[in-house]
VEXTOR-454232 format. One record per residue (C-alpha): residue in three letters; x, y negated, z negated. Coordinates in nm, 4 decimals. Layout:
// residues N
ALA,X,Y,Z
...
// end
This chain:
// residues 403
UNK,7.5945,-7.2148,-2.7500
UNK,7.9339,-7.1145,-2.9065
UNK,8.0741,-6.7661,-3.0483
UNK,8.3786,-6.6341,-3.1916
UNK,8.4648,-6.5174,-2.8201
UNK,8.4344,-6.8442,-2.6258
UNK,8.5626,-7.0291,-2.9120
UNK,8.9086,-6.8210,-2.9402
UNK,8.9323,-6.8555,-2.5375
UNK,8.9239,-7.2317,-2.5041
UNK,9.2752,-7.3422,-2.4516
UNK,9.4509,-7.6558,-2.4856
UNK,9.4728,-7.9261,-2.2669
UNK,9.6637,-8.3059,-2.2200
UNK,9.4015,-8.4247,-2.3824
UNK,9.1429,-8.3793,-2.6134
UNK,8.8165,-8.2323,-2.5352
UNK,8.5259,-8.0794,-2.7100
UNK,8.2904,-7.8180,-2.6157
UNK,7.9333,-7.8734,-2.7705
UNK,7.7232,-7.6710,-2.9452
UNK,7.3910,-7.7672,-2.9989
UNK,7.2228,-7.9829,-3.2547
UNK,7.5306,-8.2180,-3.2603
UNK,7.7920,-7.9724,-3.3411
UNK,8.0767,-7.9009,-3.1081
UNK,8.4209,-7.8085,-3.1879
UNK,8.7317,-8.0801,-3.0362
UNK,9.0038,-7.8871,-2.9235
UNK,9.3351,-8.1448,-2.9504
UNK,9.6655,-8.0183,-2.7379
UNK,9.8507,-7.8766,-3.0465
UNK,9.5927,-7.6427,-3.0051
UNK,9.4338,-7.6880,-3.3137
UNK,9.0192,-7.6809,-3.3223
UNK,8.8177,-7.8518,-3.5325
UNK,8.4383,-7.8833,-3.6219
UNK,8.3347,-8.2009,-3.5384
UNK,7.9547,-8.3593,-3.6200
UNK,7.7787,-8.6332,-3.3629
UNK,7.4632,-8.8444,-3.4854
UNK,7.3685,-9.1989,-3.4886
UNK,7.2876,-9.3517,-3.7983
UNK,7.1194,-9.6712,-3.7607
UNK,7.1080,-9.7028,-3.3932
UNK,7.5307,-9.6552,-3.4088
UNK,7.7471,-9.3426,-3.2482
UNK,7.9248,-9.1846,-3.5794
UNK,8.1400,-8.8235,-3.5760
UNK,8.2800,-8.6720,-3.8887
UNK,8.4978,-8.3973,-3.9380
UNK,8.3752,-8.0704,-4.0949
UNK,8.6845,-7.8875,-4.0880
UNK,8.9697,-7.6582,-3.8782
UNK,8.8774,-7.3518,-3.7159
UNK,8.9013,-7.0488,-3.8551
UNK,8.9380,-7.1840,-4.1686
UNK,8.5595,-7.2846,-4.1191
UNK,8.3408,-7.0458,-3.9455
UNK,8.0977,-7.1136,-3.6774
UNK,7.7976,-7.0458,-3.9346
UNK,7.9804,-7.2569,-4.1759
UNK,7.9635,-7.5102,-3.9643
UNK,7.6196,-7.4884,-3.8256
UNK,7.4636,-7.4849,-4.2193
UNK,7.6661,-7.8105,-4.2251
UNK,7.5313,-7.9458,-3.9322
UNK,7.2168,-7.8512,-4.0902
UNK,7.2438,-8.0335,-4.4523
UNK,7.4171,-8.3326,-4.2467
UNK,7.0488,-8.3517,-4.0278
UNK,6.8647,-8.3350,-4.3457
UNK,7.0458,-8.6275,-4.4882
UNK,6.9760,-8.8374,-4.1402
UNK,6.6067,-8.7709,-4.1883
UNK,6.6286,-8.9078,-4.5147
UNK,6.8204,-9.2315,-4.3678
UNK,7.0894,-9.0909,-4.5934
UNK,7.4385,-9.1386,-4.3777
UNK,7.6444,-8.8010,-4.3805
UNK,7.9711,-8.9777,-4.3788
UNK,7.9035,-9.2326,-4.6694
UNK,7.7286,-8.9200,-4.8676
UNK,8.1013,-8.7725,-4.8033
UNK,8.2606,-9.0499,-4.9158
UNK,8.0443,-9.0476,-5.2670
UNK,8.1195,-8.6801,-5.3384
UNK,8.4832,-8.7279,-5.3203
UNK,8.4943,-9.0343,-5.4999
UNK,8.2345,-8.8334,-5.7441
UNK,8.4799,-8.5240,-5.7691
UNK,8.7871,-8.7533,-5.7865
UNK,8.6324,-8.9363,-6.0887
UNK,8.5258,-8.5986,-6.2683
UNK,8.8737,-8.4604,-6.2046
UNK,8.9918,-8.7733,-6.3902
UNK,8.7067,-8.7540,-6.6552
UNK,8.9017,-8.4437,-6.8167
UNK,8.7690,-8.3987,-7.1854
UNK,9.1634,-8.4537,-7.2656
UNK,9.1708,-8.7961,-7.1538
UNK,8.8058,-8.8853,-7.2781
UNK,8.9326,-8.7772,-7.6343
UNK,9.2457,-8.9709,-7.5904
UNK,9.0037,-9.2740,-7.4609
UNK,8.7962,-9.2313,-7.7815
UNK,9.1148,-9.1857,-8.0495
UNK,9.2732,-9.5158,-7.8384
UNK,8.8793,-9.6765,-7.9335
UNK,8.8912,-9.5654,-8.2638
UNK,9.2459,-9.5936,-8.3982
UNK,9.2249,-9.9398,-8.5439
UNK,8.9533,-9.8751,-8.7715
UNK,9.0151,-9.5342,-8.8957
UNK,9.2605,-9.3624,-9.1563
UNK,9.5891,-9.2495,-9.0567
UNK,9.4358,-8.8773,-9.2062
UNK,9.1118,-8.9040,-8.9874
UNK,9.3581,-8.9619,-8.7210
UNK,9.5765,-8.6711,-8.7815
UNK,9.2895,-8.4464,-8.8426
UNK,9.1377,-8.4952,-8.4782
UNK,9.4879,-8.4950,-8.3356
UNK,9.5536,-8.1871,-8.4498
UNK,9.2553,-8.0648,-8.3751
UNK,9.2944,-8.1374,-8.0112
UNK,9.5878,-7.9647,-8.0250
UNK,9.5186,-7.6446,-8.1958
UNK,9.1763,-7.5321,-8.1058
UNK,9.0472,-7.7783,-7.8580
UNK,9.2377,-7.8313,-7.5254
UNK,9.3622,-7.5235,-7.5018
UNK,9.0048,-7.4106,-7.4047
UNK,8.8498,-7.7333,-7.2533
UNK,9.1109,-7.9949,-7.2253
UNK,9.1231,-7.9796,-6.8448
UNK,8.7735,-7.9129,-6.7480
UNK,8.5615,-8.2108,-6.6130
UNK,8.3712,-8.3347,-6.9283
UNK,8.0267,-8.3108,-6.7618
UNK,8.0889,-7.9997,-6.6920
UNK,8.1073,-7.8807,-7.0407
UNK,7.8630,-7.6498,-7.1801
UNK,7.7266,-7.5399,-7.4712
UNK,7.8490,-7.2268,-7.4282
UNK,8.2296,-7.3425,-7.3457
UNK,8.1555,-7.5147,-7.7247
UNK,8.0803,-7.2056,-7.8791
UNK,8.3832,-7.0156,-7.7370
UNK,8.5898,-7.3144,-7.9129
UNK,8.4013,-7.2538,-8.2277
UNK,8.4013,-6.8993,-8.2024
UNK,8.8246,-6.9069,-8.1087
UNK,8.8548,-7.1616,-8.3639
UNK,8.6986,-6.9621,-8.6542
UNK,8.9004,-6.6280,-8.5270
UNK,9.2180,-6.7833,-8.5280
UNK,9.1588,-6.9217,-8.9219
UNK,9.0321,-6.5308,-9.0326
UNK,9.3497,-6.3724,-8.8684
UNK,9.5928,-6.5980,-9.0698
UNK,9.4555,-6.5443,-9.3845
UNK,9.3987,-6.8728,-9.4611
UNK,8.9945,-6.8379,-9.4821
UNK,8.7287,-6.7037,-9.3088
UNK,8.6883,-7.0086,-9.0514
UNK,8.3215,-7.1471,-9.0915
UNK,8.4282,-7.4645,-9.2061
UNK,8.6979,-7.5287,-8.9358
UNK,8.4145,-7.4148,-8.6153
UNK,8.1984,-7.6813,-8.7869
UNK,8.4405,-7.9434,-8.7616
UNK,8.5826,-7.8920,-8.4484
UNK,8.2105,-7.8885,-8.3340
UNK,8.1373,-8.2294,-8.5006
UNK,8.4963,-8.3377,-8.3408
UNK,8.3730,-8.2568,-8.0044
UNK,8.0495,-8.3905,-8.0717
UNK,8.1787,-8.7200,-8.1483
UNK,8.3882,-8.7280,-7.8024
UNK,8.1137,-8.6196,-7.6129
UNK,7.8813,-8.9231,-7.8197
UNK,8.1522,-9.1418,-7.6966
UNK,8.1144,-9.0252,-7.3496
UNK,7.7258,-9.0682,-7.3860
UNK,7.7786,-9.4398,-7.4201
UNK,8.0457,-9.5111,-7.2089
UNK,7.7905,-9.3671,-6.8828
UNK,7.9957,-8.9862,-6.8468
UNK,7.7488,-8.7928,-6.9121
UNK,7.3802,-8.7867,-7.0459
UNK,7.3393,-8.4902,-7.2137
UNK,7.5959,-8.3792,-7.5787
UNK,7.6108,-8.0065,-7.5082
UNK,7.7068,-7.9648,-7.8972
UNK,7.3657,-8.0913,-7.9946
UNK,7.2233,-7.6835,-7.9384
UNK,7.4952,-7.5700,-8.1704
UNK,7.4203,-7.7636,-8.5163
UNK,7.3802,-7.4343,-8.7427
UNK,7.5269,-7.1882,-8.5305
UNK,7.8330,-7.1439,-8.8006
UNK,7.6615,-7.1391,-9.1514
UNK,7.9105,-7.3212,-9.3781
UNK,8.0026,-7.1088,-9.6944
UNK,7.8730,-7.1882,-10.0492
UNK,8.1559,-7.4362,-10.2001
UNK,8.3462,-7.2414,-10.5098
UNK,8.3593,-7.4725,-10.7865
UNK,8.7046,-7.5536,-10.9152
UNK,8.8219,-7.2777,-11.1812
UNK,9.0478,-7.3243,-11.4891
UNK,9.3714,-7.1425,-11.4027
UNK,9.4155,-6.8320,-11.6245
UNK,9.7064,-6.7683,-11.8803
UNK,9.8853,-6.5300,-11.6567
UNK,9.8816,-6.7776,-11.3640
UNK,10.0209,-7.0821,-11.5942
UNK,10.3045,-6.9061,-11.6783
UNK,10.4292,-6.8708,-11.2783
UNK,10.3818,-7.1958,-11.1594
UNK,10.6458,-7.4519,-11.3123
UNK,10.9083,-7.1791,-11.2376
UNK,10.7512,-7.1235,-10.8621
UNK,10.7768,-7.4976,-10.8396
UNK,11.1355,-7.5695,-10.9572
UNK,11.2418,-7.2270,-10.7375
UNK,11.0485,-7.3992,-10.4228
UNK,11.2473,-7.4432,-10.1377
UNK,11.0597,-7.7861,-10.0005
UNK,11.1808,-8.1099,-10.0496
UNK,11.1784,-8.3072,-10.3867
UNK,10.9162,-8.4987,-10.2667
UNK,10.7096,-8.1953,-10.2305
UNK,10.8127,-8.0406,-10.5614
UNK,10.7753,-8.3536,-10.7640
UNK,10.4308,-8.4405,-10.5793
UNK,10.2788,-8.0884,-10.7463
UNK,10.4430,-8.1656,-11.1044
UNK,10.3093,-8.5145,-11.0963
UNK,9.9097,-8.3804,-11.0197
UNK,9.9602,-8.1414,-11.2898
UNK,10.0827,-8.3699,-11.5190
UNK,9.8483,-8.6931,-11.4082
UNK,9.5124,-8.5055,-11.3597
UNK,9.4790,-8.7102,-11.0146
UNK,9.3559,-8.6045,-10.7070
UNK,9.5482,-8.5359,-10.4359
UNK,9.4803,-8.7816,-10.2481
UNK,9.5271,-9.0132,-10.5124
UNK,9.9049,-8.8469,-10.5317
UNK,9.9730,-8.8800,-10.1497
UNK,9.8634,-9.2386,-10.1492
UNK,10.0399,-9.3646,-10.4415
UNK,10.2702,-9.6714,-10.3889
UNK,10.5471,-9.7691,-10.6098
UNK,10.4017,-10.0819,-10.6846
UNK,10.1527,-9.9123,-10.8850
UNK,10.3536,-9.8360,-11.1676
UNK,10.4624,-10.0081,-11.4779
UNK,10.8095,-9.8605,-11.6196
UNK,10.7680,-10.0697,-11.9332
UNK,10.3591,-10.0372,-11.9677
UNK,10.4254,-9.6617,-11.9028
UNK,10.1226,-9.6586,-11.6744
UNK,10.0125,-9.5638,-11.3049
UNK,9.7502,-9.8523,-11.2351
UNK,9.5327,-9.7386,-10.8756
UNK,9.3641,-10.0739,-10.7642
UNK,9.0590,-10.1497,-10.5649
UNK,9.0910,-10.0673,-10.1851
UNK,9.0637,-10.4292,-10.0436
UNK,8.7172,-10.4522,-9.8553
UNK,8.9407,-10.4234,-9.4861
UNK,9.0891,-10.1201,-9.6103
UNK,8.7608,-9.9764,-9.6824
UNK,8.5820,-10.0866,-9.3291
UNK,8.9364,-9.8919,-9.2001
UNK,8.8222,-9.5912,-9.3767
UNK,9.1170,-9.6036,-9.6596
UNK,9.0509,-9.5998,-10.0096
UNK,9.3247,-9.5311,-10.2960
UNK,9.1056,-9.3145,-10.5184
UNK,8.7673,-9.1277,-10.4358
UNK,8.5660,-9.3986,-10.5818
UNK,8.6837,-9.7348,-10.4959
UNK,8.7308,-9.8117,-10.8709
UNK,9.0771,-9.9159,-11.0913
UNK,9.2054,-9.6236,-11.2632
UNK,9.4924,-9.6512,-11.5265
UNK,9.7263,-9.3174,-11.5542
UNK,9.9385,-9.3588,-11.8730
UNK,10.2518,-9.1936,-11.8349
UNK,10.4039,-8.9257,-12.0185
UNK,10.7910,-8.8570,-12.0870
UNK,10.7585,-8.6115,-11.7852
UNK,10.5972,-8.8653,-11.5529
UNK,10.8391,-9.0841,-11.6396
UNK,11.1227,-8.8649,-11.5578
UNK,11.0071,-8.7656,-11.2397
UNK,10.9090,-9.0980,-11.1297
UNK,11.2754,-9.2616,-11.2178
UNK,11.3951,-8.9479,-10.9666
UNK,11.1466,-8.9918,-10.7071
UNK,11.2269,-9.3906,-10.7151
UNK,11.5807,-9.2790,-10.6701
UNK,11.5802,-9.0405,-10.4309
UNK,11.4139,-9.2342,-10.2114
UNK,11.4601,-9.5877,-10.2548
UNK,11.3248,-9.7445,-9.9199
UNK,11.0040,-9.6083,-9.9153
UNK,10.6527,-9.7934,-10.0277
UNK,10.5472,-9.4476,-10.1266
UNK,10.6076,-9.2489,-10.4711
UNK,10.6027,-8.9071,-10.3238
UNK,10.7396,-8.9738,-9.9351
UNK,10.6592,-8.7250,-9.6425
UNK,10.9503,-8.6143,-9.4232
UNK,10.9404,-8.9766,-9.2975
UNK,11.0273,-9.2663,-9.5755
UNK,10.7692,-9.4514,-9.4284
UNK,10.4792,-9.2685,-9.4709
UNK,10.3004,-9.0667,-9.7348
UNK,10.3078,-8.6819,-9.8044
UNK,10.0939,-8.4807,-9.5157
UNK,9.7752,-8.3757,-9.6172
UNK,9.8318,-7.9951,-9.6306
UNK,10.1714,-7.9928,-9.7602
UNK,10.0515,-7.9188,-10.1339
UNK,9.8048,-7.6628,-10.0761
UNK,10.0475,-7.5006,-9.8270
UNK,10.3469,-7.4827,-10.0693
UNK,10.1086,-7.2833,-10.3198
UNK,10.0339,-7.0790,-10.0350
UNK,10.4164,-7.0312,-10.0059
UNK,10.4429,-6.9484,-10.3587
UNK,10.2361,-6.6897,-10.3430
UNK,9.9744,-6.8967,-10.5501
UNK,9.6900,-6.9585,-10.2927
UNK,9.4398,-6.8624,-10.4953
UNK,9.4605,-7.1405,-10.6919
UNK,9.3410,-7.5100,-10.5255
UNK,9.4809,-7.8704,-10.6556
UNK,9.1381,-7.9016,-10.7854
UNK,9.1636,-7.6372,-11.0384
UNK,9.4462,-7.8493,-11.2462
UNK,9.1840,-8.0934,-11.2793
UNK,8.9292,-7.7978,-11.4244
UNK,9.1926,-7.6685,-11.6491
UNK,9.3110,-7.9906,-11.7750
UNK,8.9463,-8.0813,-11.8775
UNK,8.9044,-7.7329,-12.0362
UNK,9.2304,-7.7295,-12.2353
UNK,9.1553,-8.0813,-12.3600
UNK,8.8029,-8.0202,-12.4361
UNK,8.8693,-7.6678,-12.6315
UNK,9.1610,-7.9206,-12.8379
UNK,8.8724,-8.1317,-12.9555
UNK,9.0095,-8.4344,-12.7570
UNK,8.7110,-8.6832,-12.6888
UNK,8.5162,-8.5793,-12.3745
UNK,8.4532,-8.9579,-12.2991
UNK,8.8656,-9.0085,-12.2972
UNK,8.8902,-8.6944,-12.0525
UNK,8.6446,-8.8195,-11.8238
UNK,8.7801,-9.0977,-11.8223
UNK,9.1050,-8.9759,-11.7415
UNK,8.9243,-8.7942,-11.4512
UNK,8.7733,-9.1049,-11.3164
UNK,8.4767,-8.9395,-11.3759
UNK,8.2966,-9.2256,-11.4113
UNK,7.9492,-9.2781,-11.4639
UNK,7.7106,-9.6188,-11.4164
UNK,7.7397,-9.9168,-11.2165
UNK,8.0886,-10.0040,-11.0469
UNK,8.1265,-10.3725,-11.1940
UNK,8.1248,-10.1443,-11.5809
UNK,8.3295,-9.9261,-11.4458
UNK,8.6092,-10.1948,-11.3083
UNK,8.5960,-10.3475,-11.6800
UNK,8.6265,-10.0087,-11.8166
UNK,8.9591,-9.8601,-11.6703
UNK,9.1367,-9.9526,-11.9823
UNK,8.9337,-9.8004,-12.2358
UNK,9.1192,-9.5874,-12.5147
UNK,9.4072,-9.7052,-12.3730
UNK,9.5988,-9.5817,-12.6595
UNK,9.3845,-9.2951,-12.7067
UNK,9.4556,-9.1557,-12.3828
UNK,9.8250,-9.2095,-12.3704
UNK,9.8737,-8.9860,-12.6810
UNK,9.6324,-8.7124,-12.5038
UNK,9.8363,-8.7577,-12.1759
UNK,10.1419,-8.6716,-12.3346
UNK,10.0011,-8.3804,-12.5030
UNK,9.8235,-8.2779,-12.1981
UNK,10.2137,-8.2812,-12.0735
UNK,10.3083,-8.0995,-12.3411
UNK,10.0722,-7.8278,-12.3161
UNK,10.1898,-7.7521,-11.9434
UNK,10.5306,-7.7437,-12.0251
UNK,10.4020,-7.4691,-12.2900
UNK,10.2613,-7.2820,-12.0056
// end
């Protein structure tokens, strides 16, 4: 048998030569010098060797616990070499099964079908809270607890900018993760969705209800807005919610062929059923909805159609070609100083204000889309009070500016 001593005083020779062992172990000593472990067996009646490794890099009891595992694989017919050959094609393929490129796999999968916001929402996503953690780890080696410190980071990082307190963005960068790791589930990565033990472990908060904006606030934000230093895209994008009690993604989505200079209307149609299997609808409900236009719509519209002529879009992002991002209008509040108050709340106070001026509630909802019933009434119904509503539209106009 072999020790550190004998081992270190073998020399080289011409050729090479080993020195055995015992139990199939010896170590080959080649004329560079260099000694290596070396393994002898027959596996179905045929001489094999494999390599374990150089000396001293690999120790002598190294290489007899080897020698062991590689004689319990032979009485289990298992072939040491071809088990070998499996665990580095096995650690190869997890090296190349990264949780990066599974989620880039998935968003590739997905792309076609979805909206260019659900795209940009996982994308950034990925960038921000995801990969920096767990990009480059193995996917099946993710755990539930490498989740939670994404979560956890995730929700940190929102409370120290003082944008929030972070629930909602650790529960949707665990359902983002959750859908990769689905995705992984099917295409035969892994078996097991480590997310699954952290549904509930971030409590979403209570949703606040949209609030009327007070007097004081009313009278800060025109002059915030024509003082903004963002583009007037950006500027005209906030004037035109105020002014056309739409949603914001009703604003953002907004084409040019939508309106009607001589009609003095903004008419939203029904998402065609391939937009709506790709996940993109132009209002909330998939209904017609007729804006009428005010002499302030109308003004910043003819401005917006000059300023940037090219583009589909009424309110362009920095790119002609596509619409405003999907933060930009909450941000530039933020930037104003006025983050307390949402896009949602014009939509409060215009129904408020309206309501206390004795305009019709049914015209207001309307206005709001706030439509109740079946859909097929509610297609016929988008022009209702037509003329009723263009007179309260232009007062509604003329109350902001009053502000």
């Amino acid at each position: 048998m072999l020790n550190d001593l004998k081992i270190k005083q073998l020399k080289a020779k011409d050729t090479v030569y080993r020195v055995a062992d015992h139990s199939g172990l010896c170590i080959e000593i080649r004329p560079t010098g260099k000694k290596f472990w070396r393994f002898r067996y027959r596996f179905l009646n045929k001489p094999q060797m494999l390599t374990i490794g150089q000396y001293p890099e690999i120790t002598l009891s190294y290489a007899r616990s080897k020698t062991v595992e590689f004689r319990e694989q032979l009485a289990k017919n298992i072939d040491p070499i071809a088990s070998q050959k499996k665990e580095r094609i096995e650690a190869l393929q997890a090296q190349a099964d990264t949780f990066s490129l599974i989620a880039k796999e998935y968003i590739n999968h997905k792309k076609k079908a979805k909206s260019e916001t659900w795209l940009y929402v996982r994308n950034l996503a990925y960038k921000t809270d995801i990969f920096p953690l767990i990009g480059d780890k193995a996917i099946k080696d993710i755990s539930s607890v490498d989740v939670k410190n994404v979560m956890d980071a995730a929700l940190n990082r929102v409370l120290k900018s003082g944008k929030g307190t972070g629930e909602n963005k650790a529960v949707l960068i665990r359902q983002i993760i959750a859908e990769v790791m689905q995705y992984a589930i099917i295409s035969d990565k892994i078996t097991n969705d480590p997310t699954y033990a952290l549904r509930g472990y971030v409590q979403t908060p209570e949703v606040e209800n949209a609030q009327p904006i007070n007097s004081q606030d009313k009278k800060l934000i025109m002059p915030r807005i024509n003082n903004y230093n963002g583009s007037i895209s950006t500027k005209n994008a906030l004037k035109a919610l105020i002014y056309t009690m739409l949603r914001t993604i009703e604003i953002r989505r907004g084409l040019k062929e939508y309106i009607d200079f001589d009609a003095r209307t903004w008419t939203i149609p029904i998402a065609s059923k391939s937009d709506i299997l790709s996940g993109k609808r132009n209002m909330k409900k998939n209904r017609i909805h007729v804006v009428p236009l005010s002499d302030q719509m109308l003004q910043i519209l003819k401005v917006q159609f000059s300023a940037y002529p090219d583009s589909p879009y009424i309110f362009p992002g920095v790119n002609s070609n596509t619409m405003i991002g999907p933060t930009t209008l909450n941000q530039s509040f933020r930037n104003m100083n006025l983050g307390h108050i949402t896009m949602h709340d014009f939509r409060a106070t215009a129904s408020t204000d309206l309501n206390e001026a004795n305009y019709n509630s049914n015209w207001i909802e309307l206005q709001l889309a706030h439509v109740k019933g079946d859909k097929v009434k509610a297609t016929y119904d988008h022009a209702k009070w037509l003329n009723d509503r263009k007179k309260m539209m232009q007062d509604w106009a003329d109350m902001v500016d009053s502000w």
